[in-house]
mmCIF file as Biopython writes it, N, C-alpha, C and O atoms, coordinates in Angstrom:
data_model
#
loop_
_atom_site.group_PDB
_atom_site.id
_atom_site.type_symbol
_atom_site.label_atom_id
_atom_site.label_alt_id
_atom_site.label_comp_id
_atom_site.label_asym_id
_atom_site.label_entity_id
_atom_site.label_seq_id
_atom_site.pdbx_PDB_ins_code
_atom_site.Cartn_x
_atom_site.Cartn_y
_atom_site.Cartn_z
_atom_site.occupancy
_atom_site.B_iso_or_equiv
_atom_site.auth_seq_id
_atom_site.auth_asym_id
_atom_site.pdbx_PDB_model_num
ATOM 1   N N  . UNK A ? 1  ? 0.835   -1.184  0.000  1.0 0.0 1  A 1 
ATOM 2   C CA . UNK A ? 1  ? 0.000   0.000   0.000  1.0 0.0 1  A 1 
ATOM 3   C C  . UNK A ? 1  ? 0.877   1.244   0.000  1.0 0.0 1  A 1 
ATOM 4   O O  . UNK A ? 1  ? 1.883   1.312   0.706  1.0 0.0 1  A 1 
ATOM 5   N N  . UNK A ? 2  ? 0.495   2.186   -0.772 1.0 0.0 2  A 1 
ATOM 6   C CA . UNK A ? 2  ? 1.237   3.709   -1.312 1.0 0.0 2  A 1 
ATOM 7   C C  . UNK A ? 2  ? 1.080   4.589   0.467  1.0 0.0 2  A 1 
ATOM 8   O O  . UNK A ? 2  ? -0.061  4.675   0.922  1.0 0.0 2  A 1 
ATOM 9   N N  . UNK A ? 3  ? 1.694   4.887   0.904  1.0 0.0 3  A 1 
ATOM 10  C CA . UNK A ? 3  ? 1.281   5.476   2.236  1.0 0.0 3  A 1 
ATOM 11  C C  . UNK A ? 3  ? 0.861   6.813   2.485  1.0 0.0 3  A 1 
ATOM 12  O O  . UNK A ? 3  ? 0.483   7.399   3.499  1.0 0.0 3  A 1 
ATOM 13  N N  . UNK A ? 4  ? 1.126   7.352   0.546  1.0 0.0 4  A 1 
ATOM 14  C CA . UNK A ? 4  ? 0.278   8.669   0.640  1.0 0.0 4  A 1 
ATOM 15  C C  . UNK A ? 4  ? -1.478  8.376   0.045  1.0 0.0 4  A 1 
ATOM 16  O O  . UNK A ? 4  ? -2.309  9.237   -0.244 1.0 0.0 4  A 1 
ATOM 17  N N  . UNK A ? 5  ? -1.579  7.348   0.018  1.0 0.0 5  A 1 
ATOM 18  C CA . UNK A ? 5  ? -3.067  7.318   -0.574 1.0 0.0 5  A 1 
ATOM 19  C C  . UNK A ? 5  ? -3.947  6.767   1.041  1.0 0.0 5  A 1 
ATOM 20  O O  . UNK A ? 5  ? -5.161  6.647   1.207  1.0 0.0 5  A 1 
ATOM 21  N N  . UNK A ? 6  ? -3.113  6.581   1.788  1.0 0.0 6  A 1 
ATOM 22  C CA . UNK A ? 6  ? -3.888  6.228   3.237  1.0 0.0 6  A 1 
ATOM 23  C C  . UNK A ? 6  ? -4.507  5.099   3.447  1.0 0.0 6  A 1 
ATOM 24  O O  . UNK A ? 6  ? -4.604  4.666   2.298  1.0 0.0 6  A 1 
ATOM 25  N N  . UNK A ? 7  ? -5.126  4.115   4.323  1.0 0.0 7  A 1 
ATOM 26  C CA . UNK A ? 7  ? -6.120  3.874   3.810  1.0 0.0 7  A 1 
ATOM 27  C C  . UNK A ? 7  ? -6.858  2.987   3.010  1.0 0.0 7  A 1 
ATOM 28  O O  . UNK A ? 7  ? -6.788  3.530   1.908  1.0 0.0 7  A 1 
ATOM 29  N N  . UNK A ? 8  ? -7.450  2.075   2.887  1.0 0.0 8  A 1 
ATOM 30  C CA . UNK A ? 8  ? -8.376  1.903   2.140  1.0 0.0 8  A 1 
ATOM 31  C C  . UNK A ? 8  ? -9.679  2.141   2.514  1.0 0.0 8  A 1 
ATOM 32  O O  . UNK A ? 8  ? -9.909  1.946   3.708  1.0 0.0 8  A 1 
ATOM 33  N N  . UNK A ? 9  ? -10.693 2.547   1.752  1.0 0.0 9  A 1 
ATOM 34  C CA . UNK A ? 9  ? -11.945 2.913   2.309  1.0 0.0 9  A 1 
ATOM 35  C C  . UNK A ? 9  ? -12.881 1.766   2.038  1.0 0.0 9  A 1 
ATOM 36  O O  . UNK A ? 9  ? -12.877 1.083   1.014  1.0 0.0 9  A 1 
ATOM 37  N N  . UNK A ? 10 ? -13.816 1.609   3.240  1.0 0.0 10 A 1 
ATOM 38  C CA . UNK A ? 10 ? -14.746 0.600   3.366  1.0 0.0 10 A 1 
ATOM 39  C C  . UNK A ? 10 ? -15.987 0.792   3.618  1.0 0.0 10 A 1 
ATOM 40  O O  . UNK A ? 10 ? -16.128 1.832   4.263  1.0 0.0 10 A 1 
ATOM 41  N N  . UNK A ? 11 ? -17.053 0.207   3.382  1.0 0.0 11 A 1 
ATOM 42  C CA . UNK A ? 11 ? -18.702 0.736   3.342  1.0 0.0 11 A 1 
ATOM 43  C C  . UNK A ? 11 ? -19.013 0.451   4.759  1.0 0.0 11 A 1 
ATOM 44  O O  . UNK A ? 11 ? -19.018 -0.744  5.054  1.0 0.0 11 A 1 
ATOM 45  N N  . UNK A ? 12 ? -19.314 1.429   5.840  1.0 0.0 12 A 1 
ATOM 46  C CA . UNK A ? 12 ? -20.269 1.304   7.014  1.0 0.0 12 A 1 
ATOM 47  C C  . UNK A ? 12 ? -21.513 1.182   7.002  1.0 0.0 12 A 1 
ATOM 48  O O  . UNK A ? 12 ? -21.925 2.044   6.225  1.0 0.0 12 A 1 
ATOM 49  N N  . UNK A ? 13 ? -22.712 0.366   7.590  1.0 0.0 13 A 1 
ATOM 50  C CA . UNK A ? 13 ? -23.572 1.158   7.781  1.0 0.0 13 A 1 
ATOM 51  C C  . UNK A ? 13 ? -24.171 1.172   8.975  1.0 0.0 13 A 1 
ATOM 52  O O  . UNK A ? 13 ? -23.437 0.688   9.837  1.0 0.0 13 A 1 
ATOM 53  N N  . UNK A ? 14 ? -25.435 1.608   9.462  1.0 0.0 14 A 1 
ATOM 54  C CA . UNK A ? 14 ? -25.876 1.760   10.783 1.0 0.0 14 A 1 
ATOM 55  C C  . UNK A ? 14 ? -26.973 3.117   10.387 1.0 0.0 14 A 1 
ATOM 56  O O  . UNK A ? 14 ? -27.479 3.570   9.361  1.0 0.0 14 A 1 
ATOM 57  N N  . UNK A ? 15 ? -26.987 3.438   11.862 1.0 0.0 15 A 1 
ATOM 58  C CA . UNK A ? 15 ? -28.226 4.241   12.260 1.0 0.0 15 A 1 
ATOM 59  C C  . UNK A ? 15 ? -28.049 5.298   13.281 1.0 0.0 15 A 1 
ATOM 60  O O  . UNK A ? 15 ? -27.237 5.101   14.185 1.0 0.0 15 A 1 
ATOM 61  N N  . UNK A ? 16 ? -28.858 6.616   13.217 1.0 0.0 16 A 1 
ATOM 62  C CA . UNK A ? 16 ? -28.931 7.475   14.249 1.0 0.0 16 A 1 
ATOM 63  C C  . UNK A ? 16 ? -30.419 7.446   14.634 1.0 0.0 16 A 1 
ATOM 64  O O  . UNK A ? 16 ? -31.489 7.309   14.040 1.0 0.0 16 A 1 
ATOM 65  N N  . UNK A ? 17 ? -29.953 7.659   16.047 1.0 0.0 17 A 1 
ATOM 66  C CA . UNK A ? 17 ? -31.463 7.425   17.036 1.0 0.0 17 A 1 
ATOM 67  C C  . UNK A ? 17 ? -31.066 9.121   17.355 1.0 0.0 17 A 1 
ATOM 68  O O  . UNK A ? 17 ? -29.976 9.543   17.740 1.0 0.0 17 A 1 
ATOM 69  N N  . UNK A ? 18 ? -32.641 10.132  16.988 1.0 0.0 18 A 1 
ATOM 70  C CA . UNK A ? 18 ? -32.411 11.495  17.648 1.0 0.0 18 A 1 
ATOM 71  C C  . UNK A ? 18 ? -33.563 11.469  18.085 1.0 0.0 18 A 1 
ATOM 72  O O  . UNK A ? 18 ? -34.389 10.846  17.419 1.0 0.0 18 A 1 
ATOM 73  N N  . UNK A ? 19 ? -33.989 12.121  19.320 1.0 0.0 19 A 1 
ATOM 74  C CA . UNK A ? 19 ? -35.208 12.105  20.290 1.0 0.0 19 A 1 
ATOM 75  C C  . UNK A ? 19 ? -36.031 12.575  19.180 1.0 0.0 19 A 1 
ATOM 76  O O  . UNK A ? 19 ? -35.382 13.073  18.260 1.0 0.0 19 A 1 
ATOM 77  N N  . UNK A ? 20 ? -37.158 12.547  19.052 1.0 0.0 20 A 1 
ATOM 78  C CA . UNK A ? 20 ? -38.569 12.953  18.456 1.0 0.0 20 A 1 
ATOM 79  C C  . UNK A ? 20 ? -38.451 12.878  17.264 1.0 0.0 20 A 1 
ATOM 80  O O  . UNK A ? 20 ? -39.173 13.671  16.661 1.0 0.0 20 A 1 
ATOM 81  N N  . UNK A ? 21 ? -37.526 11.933  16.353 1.0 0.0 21 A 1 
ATOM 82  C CA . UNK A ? 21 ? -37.218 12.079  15.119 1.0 0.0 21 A 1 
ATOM 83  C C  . UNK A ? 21 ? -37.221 10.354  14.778 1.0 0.0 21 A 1 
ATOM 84  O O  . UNK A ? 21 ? -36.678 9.413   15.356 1.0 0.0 21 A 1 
ATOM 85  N N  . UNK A ? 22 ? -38.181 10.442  13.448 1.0 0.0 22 A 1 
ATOM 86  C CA . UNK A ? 22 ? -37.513 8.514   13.347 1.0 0.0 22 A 1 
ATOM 87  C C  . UNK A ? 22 ? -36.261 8.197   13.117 1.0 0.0 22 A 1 
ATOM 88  O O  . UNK A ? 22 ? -35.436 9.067   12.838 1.0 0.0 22 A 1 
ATOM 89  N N  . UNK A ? 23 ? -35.976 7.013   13.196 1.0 0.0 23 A 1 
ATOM 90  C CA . UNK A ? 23 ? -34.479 6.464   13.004 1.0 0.0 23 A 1 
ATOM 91  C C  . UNK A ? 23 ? -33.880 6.709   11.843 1.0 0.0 23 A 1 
ATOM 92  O O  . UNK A ? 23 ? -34.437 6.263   10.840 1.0 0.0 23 A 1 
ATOM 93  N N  . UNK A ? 24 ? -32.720 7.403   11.699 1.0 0.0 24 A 1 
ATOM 94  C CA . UNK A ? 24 ? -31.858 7.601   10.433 1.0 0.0 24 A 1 
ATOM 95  C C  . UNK A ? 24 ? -30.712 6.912   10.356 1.0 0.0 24 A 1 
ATOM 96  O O  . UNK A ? 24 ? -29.607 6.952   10.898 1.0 0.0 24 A 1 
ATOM 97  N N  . UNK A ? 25 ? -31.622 5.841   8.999  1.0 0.0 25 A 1 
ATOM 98  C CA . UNK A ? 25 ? -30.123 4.497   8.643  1.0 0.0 25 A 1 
ATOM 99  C C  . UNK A ? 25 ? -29.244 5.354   7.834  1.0 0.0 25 A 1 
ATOM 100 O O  . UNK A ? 25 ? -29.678 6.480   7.592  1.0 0.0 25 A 1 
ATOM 101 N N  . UNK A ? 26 ? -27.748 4.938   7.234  1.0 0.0 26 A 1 
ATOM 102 C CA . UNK A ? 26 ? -27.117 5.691   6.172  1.0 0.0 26 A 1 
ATOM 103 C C  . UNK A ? 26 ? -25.899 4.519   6.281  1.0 0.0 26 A 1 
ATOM 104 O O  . UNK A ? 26 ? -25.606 3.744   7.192  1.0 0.0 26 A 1 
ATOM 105 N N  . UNK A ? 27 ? -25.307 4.750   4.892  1.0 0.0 27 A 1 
ATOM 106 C CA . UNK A ? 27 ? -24.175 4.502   4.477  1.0 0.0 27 A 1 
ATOM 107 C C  . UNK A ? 27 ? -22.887 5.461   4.569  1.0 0.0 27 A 1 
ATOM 108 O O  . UNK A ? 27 ? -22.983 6.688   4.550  1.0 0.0 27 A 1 
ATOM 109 N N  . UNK A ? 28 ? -21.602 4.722   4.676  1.0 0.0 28 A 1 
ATOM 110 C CA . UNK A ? 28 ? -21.078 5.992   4.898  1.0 0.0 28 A 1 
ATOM 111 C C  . UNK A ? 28 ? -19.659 5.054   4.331  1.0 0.0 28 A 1 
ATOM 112 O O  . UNK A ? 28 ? -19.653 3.849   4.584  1.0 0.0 28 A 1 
ATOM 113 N N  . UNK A ? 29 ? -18.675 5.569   3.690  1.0 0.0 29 A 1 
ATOM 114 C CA . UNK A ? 29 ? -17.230 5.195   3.568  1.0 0.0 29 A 1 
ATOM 115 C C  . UNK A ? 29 ? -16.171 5.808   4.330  1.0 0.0 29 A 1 
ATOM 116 O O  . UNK A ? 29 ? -15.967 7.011   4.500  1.0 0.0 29 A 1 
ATOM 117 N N  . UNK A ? 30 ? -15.484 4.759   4.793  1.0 0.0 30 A 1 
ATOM 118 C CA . UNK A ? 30 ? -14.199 5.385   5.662  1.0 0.0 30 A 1 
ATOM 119 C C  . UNK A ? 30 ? -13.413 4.045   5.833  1.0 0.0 30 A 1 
ATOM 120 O O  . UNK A ? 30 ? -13.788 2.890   5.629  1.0 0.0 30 A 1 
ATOM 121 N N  . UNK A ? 31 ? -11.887 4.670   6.384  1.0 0.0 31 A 1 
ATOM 122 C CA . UNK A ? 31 ? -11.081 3.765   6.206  1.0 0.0 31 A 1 
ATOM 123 C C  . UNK A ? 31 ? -10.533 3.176   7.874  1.0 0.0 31 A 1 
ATOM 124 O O  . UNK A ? 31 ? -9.418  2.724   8.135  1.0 0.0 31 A 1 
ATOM 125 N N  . UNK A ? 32 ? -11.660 3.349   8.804  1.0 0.0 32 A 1 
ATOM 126 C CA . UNK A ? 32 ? -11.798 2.369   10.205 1.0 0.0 32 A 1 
ATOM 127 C C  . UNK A ? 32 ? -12.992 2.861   10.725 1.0 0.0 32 A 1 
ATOM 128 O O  . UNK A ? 32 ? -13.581 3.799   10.188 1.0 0.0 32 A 1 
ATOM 129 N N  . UNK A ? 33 ? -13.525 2.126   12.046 1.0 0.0 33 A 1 
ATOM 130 C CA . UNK A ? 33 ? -14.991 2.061   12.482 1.0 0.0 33 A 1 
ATOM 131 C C  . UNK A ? 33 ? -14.508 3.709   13.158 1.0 0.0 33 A 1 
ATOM 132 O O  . UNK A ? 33 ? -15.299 4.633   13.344 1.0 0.0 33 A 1 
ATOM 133 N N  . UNK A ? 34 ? -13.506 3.730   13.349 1.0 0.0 34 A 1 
ATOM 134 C CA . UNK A ? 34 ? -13.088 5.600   14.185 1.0 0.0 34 A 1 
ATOM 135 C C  . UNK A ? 34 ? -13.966 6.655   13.359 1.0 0.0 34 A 1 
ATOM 136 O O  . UNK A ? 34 ? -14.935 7.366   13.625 1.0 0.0 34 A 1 
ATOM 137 N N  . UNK A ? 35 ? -13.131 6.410   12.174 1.0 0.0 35 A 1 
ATOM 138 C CA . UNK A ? 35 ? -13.081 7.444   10.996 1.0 0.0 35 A 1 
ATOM 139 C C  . UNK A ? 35 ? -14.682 7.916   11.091 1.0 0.0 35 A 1 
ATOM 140 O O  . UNK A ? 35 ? -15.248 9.005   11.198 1.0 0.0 35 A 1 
ATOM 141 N N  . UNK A ? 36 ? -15.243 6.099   10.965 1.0 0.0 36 A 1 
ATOM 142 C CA . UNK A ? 36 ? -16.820 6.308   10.756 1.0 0.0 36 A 1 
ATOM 143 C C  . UNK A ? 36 ? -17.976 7.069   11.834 1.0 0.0 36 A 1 
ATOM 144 O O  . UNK A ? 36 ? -19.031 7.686   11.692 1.0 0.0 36 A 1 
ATOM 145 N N  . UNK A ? 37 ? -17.238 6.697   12.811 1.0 0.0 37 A 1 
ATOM 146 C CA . UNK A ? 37 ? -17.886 7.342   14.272 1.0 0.0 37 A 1 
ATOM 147 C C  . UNK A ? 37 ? -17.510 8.531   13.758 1.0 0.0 37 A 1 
ATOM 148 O O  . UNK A ? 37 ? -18.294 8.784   12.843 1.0 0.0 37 A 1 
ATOM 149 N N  . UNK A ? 38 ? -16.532 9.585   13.906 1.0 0.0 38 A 1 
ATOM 150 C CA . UNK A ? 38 ? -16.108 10.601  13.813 1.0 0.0 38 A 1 
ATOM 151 C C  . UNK A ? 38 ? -17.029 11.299  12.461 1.0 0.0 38 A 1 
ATOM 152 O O  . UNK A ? 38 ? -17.302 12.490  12.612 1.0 0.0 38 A 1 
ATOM 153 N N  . UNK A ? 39 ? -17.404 10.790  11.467 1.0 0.0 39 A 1 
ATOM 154 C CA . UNK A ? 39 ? -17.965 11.089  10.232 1.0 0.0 39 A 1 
ATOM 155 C C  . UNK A ? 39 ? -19.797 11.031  10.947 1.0 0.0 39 A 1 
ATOM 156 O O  . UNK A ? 39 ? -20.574 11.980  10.850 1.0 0.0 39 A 1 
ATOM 157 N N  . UNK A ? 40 ? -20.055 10.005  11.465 1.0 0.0 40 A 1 
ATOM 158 C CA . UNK A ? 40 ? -21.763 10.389  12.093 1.0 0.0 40 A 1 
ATOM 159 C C  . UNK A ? 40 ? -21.427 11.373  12.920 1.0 0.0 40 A 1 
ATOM 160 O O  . UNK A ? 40 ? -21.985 12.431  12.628 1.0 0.0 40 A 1 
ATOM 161 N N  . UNK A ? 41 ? -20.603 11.430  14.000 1.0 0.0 41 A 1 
ATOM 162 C CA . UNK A ? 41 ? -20.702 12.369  14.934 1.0 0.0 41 A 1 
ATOM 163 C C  . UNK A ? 41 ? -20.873 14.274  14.424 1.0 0.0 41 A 1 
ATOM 164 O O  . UNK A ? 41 ? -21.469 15.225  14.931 1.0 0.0 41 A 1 
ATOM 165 N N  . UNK A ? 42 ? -19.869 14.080  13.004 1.0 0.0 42 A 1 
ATOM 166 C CA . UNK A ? 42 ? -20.200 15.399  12.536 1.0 0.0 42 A 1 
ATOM 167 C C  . UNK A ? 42 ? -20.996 15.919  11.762 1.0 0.0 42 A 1 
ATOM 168 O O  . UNK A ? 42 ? -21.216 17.096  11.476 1.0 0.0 42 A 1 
ATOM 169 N N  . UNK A ? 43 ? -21.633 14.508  11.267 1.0 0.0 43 A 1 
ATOM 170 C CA . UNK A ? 43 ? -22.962 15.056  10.583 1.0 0.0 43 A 1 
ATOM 171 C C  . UNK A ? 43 ? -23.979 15.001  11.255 1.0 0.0 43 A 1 
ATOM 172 O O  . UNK A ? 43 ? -24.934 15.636  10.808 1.0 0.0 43 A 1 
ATOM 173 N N  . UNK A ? 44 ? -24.166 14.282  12.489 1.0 0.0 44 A 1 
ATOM 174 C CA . UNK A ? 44 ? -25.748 14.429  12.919 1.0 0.0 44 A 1 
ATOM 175 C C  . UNK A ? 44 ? -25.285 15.029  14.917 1.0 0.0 44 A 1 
ATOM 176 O O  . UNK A ? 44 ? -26.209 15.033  15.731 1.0 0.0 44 A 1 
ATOM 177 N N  . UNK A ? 45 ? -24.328 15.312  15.218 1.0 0.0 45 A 1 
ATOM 178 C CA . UNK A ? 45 ? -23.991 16.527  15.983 1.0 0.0 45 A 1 
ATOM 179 C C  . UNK A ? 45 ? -23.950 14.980  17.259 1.0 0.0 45 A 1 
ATOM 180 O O  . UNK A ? 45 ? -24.229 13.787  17.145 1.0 0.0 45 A 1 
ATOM 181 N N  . UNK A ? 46 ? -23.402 15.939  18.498 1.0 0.0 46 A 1 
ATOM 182 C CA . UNK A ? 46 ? -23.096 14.803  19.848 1.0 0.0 46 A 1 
ATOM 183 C C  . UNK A ? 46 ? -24.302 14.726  20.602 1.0 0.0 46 A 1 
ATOM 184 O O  . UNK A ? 46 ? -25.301 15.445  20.612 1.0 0.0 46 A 1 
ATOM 185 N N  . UNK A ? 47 ? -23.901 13.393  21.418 1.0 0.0 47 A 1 
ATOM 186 C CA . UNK A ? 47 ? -24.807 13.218  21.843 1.0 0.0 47 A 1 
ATOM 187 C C  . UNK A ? 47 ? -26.322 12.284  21.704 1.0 0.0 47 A 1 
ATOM 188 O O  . UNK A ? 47 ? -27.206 12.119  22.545 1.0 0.0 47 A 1 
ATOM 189 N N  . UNK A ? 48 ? -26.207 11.774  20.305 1.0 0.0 48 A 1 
ATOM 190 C CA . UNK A ? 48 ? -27.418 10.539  20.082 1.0 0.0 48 A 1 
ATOM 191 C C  . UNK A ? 48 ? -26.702 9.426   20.040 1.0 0.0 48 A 1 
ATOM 192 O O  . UNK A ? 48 ? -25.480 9.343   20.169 1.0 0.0 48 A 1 
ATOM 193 N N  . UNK A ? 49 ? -27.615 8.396   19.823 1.0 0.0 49 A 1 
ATOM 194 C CA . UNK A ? 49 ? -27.357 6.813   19.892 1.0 0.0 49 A 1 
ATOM 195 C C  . UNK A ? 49 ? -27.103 6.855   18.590 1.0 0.0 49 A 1 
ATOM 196 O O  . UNK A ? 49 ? -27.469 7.802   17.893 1.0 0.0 49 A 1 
ATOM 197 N N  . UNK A ? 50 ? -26.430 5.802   18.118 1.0 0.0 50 A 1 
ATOM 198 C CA . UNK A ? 50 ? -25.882 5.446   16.868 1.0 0.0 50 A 1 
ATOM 199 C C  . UNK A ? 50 ? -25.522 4.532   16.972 1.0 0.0 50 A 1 
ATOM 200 O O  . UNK A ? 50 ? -25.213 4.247   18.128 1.0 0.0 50 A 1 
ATOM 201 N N  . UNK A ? 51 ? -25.316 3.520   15.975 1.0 0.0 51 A 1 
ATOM 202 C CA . UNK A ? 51 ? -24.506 2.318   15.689 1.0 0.0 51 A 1 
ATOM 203 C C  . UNK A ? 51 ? -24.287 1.886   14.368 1.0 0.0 51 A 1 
ATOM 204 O O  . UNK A ? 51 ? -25.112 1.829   13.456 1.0 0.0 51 A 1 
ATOM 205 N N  . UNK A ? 52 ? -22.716 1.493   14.350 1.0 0.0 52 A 1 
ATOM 206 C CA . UNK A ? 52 ? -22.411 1.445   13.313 1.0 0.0 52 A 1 
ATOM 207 C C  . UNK A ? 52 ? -21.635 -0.020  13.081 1.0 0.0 52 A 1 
ATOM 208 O O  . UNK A ? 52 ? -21.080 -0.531  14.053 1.0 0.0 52 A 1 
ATOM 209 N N  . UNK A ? 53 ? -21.600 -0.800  11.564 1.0 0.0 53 A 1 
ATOM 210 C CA . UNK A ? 53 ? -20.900 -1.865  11.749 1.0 0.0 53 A 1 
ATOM 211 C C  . UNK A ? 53 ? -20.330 -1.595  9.832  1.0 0.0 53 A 1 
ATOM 212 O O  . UNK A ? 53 ? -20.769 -0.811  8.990  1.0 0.0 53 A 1 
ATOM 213 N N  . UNK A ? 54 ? -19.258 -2.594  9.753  1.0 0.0 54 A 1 
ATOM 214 C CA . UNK A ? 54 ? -19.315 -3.072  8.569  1.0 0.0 54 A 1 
ATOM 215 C C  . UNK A ? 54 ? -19.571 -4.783  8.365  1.0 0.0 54 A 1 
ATOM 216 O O  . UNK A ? 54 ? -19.334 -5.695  9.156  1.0 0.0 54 A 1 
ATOM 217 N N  . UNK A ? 55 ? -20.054 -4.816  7.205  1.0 0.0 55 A 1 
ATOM 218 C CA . UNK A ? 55 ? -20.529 -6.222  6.710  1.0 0.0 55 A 1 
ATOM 219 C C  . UNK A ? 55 ? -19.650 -7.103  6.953  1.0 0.0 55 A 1 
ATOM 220 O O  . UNK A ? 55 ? -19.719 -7.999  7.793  1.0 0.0 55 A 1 
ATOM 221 N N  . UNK A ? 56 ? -18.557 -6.806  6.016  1.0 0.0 56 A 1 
ATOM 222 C CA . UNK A ? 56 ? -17.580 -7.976  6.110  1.0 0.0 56 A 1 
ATOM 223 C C  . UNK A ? 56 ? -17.072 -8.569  7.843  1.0 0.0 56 A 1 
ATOM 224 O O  . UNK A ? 56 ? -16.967 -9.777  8.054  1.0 0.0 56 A 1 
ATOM 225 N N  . UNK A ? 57 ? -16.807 -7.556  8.921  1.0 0.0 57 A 1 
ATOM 226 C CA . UNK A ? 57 ? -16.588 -7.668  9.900  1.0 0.0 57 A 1 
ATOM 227 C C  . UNK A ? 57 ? -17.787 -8.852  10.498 1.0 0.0 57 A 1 
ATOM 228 O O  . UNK A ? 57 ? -17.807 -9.938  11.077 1.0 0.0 57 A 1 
ATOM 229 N N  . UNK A ? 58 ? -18.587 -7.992  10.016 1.0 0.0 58 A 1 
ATOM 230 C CA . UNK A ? 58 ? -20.103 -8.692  11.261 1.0 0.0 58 A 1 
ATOM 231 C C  . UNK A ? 58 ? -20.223 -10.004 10.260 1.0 0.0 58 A 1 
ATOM 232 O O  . UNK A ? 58 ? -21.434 -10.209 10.343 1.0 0.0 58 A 1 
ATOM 233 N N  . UNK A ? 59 ? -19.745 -10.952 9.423  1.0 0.0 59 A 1 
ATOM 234 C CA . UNK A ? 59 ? -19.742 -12.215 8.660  1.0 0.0 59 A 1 
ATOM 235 C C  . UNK A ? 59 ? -18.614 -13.228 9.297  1.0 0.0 59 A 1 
ATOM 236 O O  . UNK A ? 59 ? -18.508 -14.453 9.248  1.0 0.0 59 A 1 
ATOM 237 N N  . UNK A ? 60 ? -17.948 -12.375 9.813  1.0 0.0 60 A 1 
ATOM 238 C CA . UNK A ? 60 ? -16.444 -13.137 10.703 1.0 0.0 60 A 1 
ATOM 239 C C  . UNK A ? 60 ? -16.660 -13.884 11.895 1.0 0.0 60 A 1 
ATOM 240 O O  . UNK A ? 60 ? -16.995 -13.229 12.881 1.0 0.0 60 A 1 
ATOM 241 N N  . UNK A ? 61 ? -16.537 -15.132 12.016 1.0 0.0 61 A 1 
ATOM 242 C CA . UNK A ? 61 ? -16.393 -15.820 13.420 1.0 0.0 61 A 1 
ATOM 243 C C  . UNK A ? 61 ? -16.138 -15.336 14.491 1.0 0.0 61 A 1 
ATOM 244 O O  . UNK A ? 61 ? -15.425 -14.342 14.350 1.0 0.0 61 A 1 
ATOM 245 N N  . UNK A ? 62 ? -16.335 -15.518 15.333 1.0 0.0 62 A 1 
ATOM 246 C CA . UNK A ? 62 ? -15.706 -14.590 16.470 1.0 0.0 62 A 1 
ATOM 247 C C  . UNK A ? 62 ? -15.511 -15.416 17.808 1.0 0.0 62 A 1 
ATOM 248 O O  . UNK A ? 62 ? -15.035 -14.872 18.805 1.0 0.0 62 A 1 
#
């Protein structure tokens, strides 16, 4: 991997829970579950429930 290209980016998805509002699922790309937290947190502001996974992860034995 080129170490200026960072990274590889991967498909999240999940949901925001905001009081009096229905549940908002979304997709989102980033290159760790951080990135992805950090990416809901600034689009739908602090402070709600959220959860987020990727596919391939949640298919893995554990």
């Amino acid at each position: 991997m080129n170490p200026e290209q960072g990274e590889p980016k991967r498909e999240y998805i999940g949901f925001v829970r905001i009081a009096g509002q229905p549940e908002i699922q979304f997709r989102l790309m980033a290159s760790s579950l951080s990135e992805a937290q950090e990416i809901v947190i600034e689009q739908y502001g602090v402070g709600h429930e959220f959860s987020i996974w990727n596919e391939e992860d949640a298919r893995r034995p554990r």
